[in-house]
N, C-alpha and C positions, 0 to 999 in steps of 0.2 A: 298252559298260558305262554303268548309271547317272549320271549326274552327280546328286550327291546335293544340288548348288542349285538345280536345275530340277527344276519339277513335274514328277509321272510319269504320262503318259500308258497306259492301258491301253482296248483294245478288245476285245468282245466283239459277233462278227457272223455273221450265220448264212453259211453256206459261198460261195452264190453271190455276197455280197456281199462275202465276202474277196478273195473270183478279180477281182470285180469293180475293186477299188482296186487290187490287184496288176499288175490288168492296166493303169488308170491311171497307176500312176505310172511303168512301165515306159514309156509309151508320153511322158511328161515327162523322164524321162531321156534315152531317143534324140532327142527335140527340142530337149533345153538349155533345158527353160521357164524351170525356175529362174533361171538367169543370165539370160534373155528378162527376168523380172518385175524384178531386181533391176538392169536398164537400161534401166527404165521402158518397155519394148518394148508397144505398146498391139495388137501382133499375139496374146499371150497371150489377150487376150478380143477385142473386138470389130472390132479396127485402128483405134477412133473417137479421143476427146481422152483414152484412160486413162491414156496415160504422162504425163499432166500432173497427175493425184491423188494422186501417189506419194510426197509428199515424207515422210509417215508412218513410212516404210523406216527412216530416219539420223535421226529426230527427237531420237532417247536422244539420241547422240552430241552433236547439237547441245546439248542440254539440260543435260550433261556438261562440255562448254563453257565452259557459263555459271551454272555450280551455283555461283560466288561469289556474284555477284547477285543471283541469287535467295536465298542464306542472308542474304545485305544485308539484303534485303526483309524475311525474314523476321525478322532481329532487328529491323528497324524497326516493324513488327507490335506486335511484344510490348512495346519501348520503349513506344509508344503506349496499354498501356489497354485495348485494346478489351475486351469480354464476349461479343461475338457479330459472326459474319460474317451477313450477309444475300446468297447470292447469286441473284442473278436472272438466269432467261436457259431454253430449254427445246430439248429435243431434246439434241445431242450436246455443246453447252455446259452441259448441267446434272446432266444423268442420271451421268457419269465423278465429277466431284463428289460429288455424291450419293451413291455407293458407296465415294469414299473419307470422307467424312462419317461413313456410318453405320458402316463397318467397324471404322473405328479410333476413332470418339466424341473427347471432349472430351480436351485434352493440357493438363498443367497449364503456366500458366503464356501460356496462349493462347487467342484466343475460341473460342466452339463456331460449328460451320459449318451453318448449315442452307439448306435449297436452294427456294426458290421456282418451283416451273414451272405457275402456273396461273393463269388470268384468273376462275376462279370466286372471288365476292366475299368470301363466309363463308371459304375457303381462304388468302384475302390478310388478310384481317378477323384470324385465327386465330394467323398469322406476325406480323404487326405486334404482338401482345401476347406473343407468344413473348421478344421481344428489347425490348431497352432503346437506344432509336432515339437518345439521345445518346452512346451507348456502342457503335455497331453501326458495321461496315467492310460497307460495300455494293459488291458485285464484280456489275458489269451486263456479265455475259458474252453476247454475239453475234459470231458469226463474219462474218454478213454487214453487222454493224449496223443493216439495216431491217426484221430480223424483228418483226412487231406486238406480242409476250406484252415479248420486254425492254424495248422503248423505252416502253410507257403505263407498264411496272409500273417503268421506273427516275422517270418523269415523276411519280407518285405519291407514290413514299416519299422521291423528294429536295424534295416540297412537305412532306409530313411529317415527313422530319426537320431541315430549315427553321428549323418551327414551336417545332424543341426548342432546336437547335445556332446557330441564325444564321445570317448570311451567311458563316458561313466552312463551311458543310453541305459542299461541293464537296472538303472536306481528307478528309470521310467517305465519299468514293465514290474508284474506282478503275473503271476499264474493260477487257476482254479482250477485244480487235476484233482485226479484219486490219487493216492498214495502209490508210488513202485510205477507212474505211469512213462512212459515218451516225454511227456511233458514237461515232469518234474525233473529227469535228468537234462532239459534243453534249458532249462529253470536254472538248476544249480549249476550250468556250464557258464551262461551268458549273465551271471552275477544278478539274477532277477531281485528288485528290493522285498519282493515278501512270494511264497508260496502257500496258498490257502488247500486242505486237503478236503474231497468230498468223501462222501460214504459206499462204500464196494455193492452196500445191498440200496441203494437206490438208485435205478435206471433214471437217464439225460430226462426225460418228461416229466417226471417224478421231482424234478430235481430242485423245485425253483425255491422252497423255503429251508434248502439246505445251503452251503455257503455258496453255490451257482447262482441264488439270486439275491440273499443276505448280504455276502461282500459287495456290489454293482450296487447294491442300496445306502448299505454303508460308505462307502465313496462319497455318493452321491450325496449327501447329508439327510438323507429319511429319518426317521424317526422310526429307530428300530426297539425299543418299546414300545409304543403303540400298536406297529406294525405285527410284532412276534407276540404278543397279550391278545393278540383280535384272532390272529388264528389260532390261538387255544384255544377259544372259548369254539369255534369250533370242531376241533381236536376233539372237546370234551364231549360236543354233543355227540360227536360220530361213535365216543368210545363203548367198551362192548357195556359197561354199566349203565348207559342209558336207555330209557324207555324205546323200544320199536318204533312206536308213535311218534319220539320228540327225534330219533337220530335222522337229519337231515340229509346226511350221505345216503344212508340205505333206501331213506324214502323214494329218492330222488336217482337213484341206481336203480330199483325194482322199477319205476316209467321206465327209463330206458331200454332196459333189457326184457323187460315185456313189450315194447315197441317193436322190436328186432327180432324176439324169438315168437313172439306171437301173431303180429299183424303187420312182419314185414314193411315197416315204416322205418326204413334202413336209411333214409337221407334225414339230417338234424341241420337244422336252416339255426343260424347263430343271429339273433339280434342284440344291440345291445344298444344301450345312451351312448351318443359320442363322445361325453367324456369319458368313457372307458373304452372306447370302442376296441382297442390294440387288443383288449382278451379275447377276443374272437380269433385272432393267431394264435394262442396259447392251447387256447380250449378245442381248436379245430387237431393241432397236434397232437394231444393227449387223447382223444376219442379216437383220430384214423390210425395213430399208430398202436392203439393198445390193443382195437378191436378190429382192426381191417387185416384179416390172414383167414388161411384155411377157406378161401371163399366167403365166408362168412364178414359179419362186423358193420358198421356205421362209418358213411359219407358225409363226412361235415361239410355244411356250407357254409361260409364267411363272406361276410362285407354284401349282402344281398340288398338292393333296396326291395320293401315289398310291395306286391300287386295285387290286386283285386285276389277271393278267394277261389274265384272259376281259374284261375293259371297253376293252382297246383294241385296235383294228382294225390291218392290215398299212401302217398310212401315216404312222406313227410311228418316228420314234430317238429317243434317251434322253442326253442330255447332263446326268453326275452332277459335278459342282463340289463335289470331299470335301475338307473343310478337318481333316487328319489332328487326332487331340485333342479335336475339337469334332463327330464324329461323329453324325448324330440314328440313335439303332439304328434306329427304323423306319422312316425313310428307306433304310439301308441290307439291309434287310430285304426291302423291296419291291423294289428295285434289283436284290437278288439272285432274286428269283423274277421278275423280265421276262426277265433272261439265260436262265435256266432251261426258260423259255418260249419262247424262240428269237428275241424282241426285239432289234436292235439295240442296245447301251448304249455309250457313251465314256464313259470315267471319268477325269477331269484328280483328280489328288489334288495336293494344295497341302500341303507343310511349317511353314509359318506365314503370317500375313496378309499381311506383302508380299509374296508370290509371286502376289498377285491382279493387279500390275503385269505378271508374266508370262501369265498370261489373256488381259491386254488383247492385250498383240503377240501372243499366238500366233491366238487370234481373229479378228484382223485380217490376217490373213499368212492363216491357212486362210479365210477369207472371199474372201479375194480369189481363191484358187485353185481354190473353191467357184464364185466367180462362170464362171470358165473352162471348166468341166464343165460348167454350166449351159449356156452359151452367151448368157450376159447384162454387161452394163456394169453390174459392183459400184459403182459410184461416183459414180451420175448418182441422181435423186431425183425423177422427173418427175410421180408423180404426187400428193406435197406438193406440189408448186406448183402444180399443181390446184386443190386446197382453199382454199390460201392465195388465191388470183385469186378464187373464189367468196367469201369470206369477210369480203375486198375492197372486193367490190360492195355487200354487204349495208350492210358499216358504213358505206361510201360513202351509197347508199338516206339511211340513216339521219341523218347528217350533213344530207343536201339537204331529208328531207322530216319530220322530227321522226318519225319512225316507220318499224317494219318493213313490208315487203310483207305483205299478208294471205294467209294459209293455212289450207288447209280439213279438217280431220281426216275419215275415213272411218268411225269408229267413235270417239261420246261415250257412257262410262259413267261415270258419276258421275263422280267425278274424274280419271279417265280420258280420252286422248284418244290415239284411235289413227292416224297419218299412215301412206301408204302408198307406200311407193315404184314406179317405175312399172312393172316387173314384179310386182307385191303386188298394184294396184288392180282387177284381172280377179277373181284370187281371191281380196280380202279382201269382193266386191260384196254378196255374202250376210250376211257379219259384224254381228250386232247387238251382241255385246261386247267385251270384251277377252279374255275367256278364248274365245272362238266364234275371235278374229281369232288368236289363241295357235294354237290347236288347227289353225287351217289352217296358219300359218306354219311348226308344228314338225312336221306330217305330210309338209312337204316335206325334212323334214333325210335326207341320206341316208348310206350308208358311204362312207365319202374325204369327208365334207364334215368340215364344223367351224362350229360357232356363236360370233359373237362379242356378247358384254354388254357394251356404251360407254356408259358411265356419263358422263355430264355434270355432276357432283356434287361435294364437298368430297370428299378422300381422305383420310380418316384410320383411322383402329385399326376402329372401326363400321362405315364404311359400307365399308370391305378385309372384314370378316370379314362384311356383307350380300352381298358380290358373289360373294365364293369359294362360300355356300352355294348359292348361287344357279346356277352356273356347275357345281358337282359333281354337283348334283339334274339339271340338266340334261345333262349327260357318262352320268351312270348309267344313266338311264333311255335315252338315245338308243345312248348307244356310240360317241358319238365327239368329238374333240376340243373344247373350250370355251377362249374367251379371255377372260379380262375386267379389262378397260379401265378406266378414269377421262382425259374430256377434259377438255381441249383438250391434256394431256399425249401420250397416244397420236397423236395425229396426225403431230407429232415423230417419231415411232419405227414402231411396228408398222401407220400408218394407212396409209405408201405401198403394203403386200401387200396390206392390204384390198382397196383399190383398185386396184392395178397386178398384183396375183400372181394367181396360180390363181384362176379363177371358183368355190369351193366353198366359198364361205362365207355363211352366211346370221346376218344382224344385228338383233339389238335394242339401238335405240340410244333412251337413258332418257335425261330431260329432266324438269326438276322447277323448280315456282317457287323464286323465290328470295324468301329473308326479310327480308333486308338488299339493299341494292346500295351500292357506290361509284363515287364519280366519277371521269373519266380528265380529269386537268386538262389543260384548253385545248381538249377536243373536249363535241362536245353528246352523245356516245354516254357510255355507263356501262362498269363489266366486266361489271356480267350482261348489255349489250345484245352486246360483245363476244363473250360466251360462246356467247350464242343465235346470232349470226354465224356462229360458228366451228362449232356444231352443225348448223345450217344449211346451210352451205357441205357439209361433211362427210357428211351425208346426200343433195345433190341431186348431187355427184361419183358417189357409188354409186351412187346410181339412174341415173346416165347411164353408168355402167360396167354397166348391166344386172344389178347386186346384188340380191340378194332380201334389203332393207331394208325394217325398220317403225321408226315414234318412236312411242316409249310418253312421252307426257306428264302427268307428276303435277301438279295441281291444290293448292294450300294445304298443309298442314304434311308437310314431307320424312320422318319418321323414319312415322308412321304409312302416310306414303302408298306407302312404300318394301315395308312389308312388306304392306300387302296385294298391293303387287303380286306379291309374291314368293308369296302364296296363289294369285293367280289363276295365275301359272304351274304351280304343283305341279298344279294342277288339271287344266291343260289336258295336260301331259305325259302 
């Protein structure tokens, strides 16, 4: 029977795909995986360190715990004044945040929360005027505290709000580290008003109902009763004493990973109601970075409008996130005519906005059972730390030599400037423009591939609705899956599949000057030198991953330069 405080999961799958999970979980049950996952048994996936990631599992409970403390906090919030949280931090410290930020918006009587995850300078430029920096609580969330995007951007706005507040700026920060981290010593140096500690055994994606997104909630005036009660209930159904039948995590893990390990249906298209839409970033990090390695793993797609079901090919499922009330009909429209079509579709339908804390744990709970079908270690991350070691170097370079290494474009038109990766540079040899180097690059897209657009740019309302045309013109015309991105955000999230998942992706990754820059006090590098590091880094990873990568570089004013690029693509398609 329903439980009518848990979301309600519905599937629709074509036949062999039902046999196929049926057969899964059957074959879970005679093993005891469950009770295996749920005593952190690392023999479920690889036998490697998994049962040491797990602490995720009982996080509520703990959280439950200590829900005095944290409503402490929170009256001490409001006590205080503030107008605006500032938080900083990217990847699994920022993104959880962020969807509860924009879900539930502003709570009277408490600041509004907005989330900083980017080293692009006009992006940092755009936030600083946003908030009123002597009025602003700055949450410099890092898990590991040496991640590069938190520690320049907490080094930045604690000079900036300095310059408003004084020397007591440190009562306006607060920290979200692990214990013993970078962090926590830059915490107790600069007089931070509180340090919140996370948990060692759960990884940044894992993180969000631990104090990585409980405190940002807390600030914010949530209703962390409601909030932390909604995700136990489904805690409880995941836990190893519930029925097979009724655990919604496991249900809803065996589609997945019978999707992937069975029928190669390796791209998962994110729909959701727009009043929740912002889980689609969440959810897209948590599936590419748990399961994109070793070749293997799932291509999330985010923020897709959809189309007819003659536009996508057999390497797609459909995960629809319906926020009951807040219905888009033609969202649900199209949703009904994939099923129809014989499409994979899950449908989580959600009762009201908190049950998006049910999302998180059932996500995470089928993720991880996901990774076991797969035959992958959901919890390991190896090839961000790739990027991050390239990116490293560069800013390293730069520090030593007042300047980047030189690099040679294969293609200048006008403002234009074409780089090729090094599977690219054979066939781009011919290319006299951008649209000649287009026209090769997309004659290679093929079915089961996917294109992704990495934008290295400000993300706002513009240039979201530059990339989505941009990304559907290209979907239509090829027929097959489109991603698209804004860095140095995605590298956090869906950049370890790029690089670690399936070889079927082929990338235009967009670079553009910058109009402004800011400084990173106490280093000789900038955030735009930063940016171009991290773009850098992020394009010579793929090209050693044997990616078929190009960098399209714009030349002088972005919004013009943006859209002729977007003519030269229509063209070339």
């Amino acid at each position: 029977m329903q439980d009518e405080h848990l979301i309600h999961m519905q599937s629709a799958l074509p036949a062999d795909h039902e046999r196929a999970v049926k057969d899964g979980l059957n074959a879970w049950d005679k093993e005891g995986k469950v009770k295996k996952l749920w005593a952190k048994d690392a023999s479920v996936w690889t036998g490697k360190d998994e049962g040491q990631w797990l602490g995720w599992l009982d996080i509520v409970d703990h959280q439950i715990a200590d829900l005095a403390a944290l409503e402490t906090f929170q009256n001490e919030v409001k006590a205080k004044g503030f107008t605006d949280i500032l938080l900083l931090g990217m990847g699994g410290s920022s993104l959880g945040p962020e969807v509860l930020g924009e879900v539930f918006g502003h709570q009277a009587g408490f600041p509004t929360l907005h989330v900083l995850d980017s080293t692009d300078p006009q992006q940092i430029y755009t936030f600083q005027q946003k908030v009123n920096l002597g009025k602003t609580l700055f949450i410099v969330s890092s898990k590991s505290g040496g991640t590069l995007e938190p520690n320049i951007l907490k080094a930045y706005f604690f000079n900036e709000a300095k310059k408003v507040v004084g020397d007591k700026v440190g009562q306006h920060f607060i920290a979200v580290t692990d214990p013993g981290s970078h962090m926590e010593d830059v915490a107790k140096r600069d007089g931070f008003w509180k340090i919140f500690y996370g948990k060692k055994d759960i990884g940044g994606r894992y993180s969000v109902l631990s104090n990585f997104g409980i405190v940002p909630a807390a600030a914010a005036g949530l209703s962390l009763k409601t909030l932390l009660h909604s995700a136990q209930k489904m805690e409880h159904a995941c836990s190893a004493d519930a029925p097979l039948s009724q655990n919604l995590g496991l249900q809803l893990g065996a589609i997945w990973g019978t999707a992937v390990a069975n029928f190669k249906r390796d791209k998962f298209t994110i729909i959701a109601s727009p009043a929740i839409g912002s889980l689609g970033s969440w959810l897209e990090q948590l599936l590419a970075e748990s399961t994109g390695k070793i070749g293997k793993g799932i291509v999330p797609i985010d923020e897709e409008t959809l189309n007819a079901p003659e536009y996508y090919g057999n390497d797609r499922l459909f995960i629809y996130l319906k926020l009951n009330g807040h219905v888009d009909a033609q969202q649900d429209k199209a949703i009904e005519a994939l099923k129809s079509a014989g499409q994979p579709v899950v449908t989580l339908s959600l009762n009201d906005k908190h049950q998006i804390v049910q999302v998180f744990f059932q996500t995470e709970f089928a993720t991880a059972v996901a990774g076991s079908f797969i035959g992958i270690n959901p919890f390991d991350q190896p090839d961000v730390e790739a990027s991050k070691i390239e990116t490293k170097k560069i800013t390293t370079a730069y520090n030593e030599h007042g300047s980047l290494p030189t690099i040679t474009p294969v293609v200048t038109d006008g403002i234009f400037e074409v780089y090729a990766g090094k599977v690219e540079v054979a066939p781009l040899k011919e290319a006299s423009s951008l649209v000649d180097a287009l026209k090769v690059v997309f004659s290679q897209v093929q079915p089961g591939d996917y294109v992704g657009v990495l934008a290295y740019i400000e993300r706002d309302l513009e240039t979201r609705d530059w990339i989505q045309k941009l990304r559907l013109a290209i979907r239509d015309k090829k027929k097959v899956a489109t991603a698209a991105e804004f860095g140095p955000r995605f590298l956090h999230s869906t950049g370890q599949a790029y690089k670690g998942g399936p070889k079927t992706g082929v990338f235009l990754q967009i670079t553009v000057d910058d109009a402004n820059d800011l400084p990173v006090p106490e280093e000789k590098y900038t955030f735009g030198i930063v940016k171009e590091a991290q773009a850098r880094g992020d394009f010579d990873v793929l090209s050693e991953r044997d990616r078929r990568v190009i960098r399209i570089h714009v030349k002088g004013n972005m919004k013009s330069g943006l859209e002729s690029l977007s003519k030269a693509v229509l063209s070339a398609l």
